[in-house]
N, C-alpha and C positions, 0 to 999 in steps of 0.2 A: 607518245613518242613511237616511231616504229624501230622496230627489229625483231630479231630473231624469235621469234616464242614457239608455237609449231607450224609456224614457217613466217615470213617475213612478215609479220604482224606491227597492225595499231596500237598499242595497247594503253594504259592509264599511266599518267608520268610516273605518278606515286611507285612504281611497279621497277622502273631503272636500277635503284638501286639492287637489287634482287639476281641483277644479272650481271652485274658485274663481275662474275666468279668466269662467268661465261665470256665475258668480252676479254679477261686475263689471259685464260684458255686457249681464246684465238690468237692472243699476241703470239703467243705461244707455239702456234702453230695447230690448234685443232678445229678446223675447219676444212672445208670442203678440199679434196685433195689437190685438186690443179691450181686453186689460191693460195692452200699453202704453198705449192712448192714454189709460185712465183714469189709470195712473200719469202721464201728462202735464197732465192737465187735474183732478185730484185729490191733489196729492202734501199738500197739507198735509193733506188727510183721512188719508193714509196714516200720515203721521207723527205725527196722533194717536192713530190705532190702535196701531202701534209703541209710543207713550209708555202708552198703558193698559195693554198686556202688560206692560210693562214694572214698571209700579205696581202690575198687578192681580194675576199670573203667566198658569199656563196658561189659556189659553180654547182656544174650538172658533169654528165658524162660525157654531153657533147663538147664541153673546153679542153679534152684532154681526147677527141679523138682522134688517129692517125691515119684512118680509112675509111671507104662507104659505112654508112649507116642503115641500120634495118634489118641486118643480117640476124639470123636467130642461133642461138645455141653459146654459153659464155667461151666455148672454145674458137670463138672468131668474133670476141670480146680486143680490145686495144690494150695496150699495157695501161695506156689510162683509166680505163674502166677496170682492169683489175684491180688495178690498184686502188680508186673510189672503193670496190667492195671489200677490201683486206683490211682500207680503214674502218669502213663501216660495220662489219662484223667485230673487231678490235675494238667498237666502240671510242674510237680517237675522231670519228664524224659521226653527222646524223643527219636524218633528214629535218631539212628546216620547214622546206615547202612541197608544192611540186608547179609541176609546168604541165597540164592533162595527167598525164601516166610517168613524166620522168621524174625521179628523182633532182630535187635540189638542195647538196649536200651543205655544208657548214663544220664548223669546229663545235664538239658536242658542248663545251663547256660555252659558247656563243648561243647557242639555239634553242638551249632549254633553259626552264626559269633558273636563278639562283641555288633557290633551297633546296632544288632537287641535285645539282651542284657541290651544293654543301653539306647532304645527306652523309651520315653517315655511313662508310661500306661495310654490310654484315659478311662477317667471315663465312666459306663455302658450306659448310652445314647449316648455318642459322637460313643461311638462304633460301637453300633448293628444300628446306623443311616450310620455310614459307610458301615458294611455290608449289610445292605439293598440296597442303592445309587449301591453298585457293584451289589446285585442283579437283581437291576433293569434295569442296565445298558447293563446284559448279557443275559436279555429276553428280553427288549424292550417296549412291553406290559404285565403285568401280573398282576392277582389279588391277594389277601393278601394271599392266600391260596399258591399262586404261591412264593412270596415274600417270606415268613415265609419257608417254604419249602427247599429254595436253600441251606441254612445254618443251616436247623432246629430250629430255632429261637421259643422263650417260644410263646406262641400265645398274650399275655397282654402286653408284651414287643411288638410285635409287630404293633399290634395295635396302643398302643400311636407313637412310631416311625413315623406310617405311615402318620398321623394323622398331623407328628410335621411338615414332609416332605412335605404335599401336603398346610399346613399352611405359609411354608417359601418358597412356590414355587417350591420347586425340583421335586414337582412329580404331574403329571395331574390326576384325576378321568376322565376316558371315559367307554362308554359304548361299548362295543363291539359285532358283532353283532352275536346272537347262543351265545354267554355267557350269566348265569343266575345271575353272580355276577359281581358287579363294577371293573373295571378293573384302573390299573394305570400306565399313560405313562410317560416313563423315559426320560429326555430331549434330544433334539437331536437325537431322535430316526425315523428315517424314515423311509416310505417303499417303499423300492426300487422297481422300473419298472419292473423286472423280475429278478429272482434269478437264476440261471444255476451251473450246480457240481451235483457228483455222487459219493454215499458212505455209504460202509457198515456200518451201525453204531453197538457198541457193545449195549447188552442190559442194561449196565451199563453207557454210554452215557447220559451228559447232557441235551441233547436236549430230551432225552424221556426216560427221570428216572423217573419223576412226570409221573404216566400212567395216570391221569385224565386229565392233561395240553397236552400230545402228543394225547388224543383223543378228546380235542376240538381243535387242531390246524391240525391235520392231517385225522382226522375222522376214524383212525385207532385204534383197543383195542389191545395195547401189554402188553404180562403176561410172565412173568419167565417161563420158565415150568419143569426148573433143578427137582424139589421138587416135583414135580407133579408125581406121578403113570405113568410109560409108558402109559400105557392101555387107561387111562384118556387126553394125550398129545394132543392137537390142532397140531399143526406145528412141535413140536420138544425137544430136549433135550438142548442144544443151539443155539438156533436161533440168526440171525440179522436180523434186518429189512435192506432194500435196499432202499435211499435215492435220488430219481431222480429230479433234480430241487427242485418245491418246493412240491412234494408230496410224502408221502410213497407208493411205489407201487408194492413193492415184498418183502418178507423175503426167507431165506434160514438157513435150519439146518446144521452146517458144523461140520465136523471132520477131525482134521490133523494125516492122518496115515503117522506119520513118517519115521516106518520100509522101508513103502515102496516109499514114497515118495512122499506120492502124498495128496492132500485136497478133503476129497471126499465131494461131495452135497448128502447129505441123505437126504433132502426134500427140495424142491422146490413150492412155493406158491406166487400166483397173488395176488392183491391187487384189491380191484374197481378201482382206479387210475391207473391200468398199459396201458402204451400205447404202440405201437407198435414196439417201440425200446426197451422194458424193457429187454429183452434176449439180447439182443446185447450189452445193456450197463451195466448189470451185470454181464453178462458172461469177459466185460473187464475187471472189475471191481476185479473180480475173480481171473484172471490171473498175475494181480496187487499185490493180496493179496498171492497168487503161489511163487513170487518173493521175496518179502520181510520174506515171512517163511521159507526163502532157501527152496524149496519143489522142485520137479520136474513138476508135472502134477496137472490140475485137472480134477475130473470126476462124475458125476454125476450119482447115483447110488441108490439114493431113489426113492419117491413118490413126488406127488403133482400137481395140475392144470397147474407149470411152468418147470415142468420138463423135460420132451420131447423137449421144444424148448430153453430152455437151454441148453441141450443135443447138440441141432442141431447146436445154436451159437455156443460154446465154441469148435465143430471138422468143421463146415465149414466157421464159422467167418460172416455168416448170419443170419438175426433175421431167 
């Protein structure tokens, strides 16, 4: 089902009930400021929307909009699409489907299976003490900052959670070494002898969403640079970082020219960590990526400290 987790996420149904402390919350009014205040100064427009889904079934945004379309930013959003999202953080919709990139909204108790329906709702600590136990479970080691983070959890709520957790044994305080703050081990957590595997990660990837947790774990600083002024760009427009074992030790700026077929490298960049295989096992890495986007080629055609021998792997298959 999608929603809110740390940010408008896919997640595993079984998972729904968990937030429902959260989708209360929102009725409530805590959510993002300018929805709330519409859902204060709009709620009966809401609840008409609500009752037409309800009569009508699925809609999207576009049935409810009052103006041009395409425009960017929710402050030049329609009262209809305010109002789809005031449901849908409320949790009184969901998404059923989609149409490419839109949402296609529904009445939550319609959209998702029964049992999950009929799930029972754990009160607000059994909850967020569940989602934490998964967050901890899916980093390993991490401090509250990391914890609180995964799901975006209130910081107070977290806290005592942590607090309950490390009291009833679920979770160890250690100190970790180059951390400035307490760190907490999730049970069963081990660290393996050596880790092996290679992979472009998006920059929308969990393992290096937190940019402060991927730069005390990888000693690498990753930044979006979508939004960034060309002119002002480090590395790129969208970049991946390149995941060798256990160290980040290249990024690449890529673009899929479809017309022609091909994924071009428009920048190519070293890490400290690159070793002497890094061209050879990005460059496979690459061709991996060639395949699966139905593409034909790739080709390397920007800048950067990795691009020449990239270049060189990827047409003679030697670093």
């Amino acid at each position: 089902f999608e929603y809110w987790g740390h940010e408008a996420s896919l997640m595993p149904l079984e998972l729904q009930p968990l937030f429902r402390w959260r989708m209360q919350r929102a009725q409530e009014g805590a959510m993002w400021t300018g929805i709330a205040r519409f859902g204060r100064e709009k709620r009966a427009y809401i609840d008409g929307v609500l009752a037409e889904i309800e009569r009508r079934g699925p809609v999207t945004g576009g049935d409810f909009a009052e103006g041009p379309r395409g425009q960017p930013g929710w402050w030049s959003w329609s009262d209809g699409k305010r109002a789809l999202e005031w449901l849908f953080w409320a949790g009184l919709i969901t998404t059923r489907t989609r149409n490419g990139f839109e949402r296609v909204y529904d009445l939550t108790e319609r959209a998702l299976p029964a049992h999950i329906i009929d799930a029972p709702t754990p009160d607000e600590p059994d909850a967020q003490r569940a989602l934490i136990r998964i967050a901890a479970r899916a980093m390993g080691v991490a401090t509250e900052a990391d914890l609180r983070d995964w799901f975006r959890m209130p910081v107070a709520d977290t806290k005592a959670r942590i607090a309950e957790l490390v009291e009833g044994g679920e979770l160890t305080p250690v100190q970790v070494k180059s951390w400035r703050q307490i760190a907490y081990l999730a049970p069963g957590a081990k660290t393996p002898r050596k880790v092996s595997g290679q992979a472009l990660l998006s920059p929308f990837d969990n393992l290096i969403w937190a940019r402060d947790r991927t730069e005390r774990l990888f000693g690498v600083r990753v930044r979006l640079e979508i939004y960034t002024p060309e002119h002002k760009r480090m590395h790129g427009y969208y970049v991946l970082p390149f995941l060798e074992d256990e160290a980040i030790t290249a990024r690449v700026d890529l673009k899929s020219d479809r017309k022609a077929g091909v994924l071009l490298v428009q920048a190519a960049w070293r890490e400290p960590d690159a070793t002497p295989d890094t061209s050879m096992r990005l460059a496979d890495e690459l061709k991996l990526m060639v395949k699966w986007l139905g593409l034909g080629d790739v080709r390397v055609v920007g800048k950067g400290d990795l691009a020449q021998a990239l270049g060189a792997s990827l047409a003679t298959g030697n670093p």
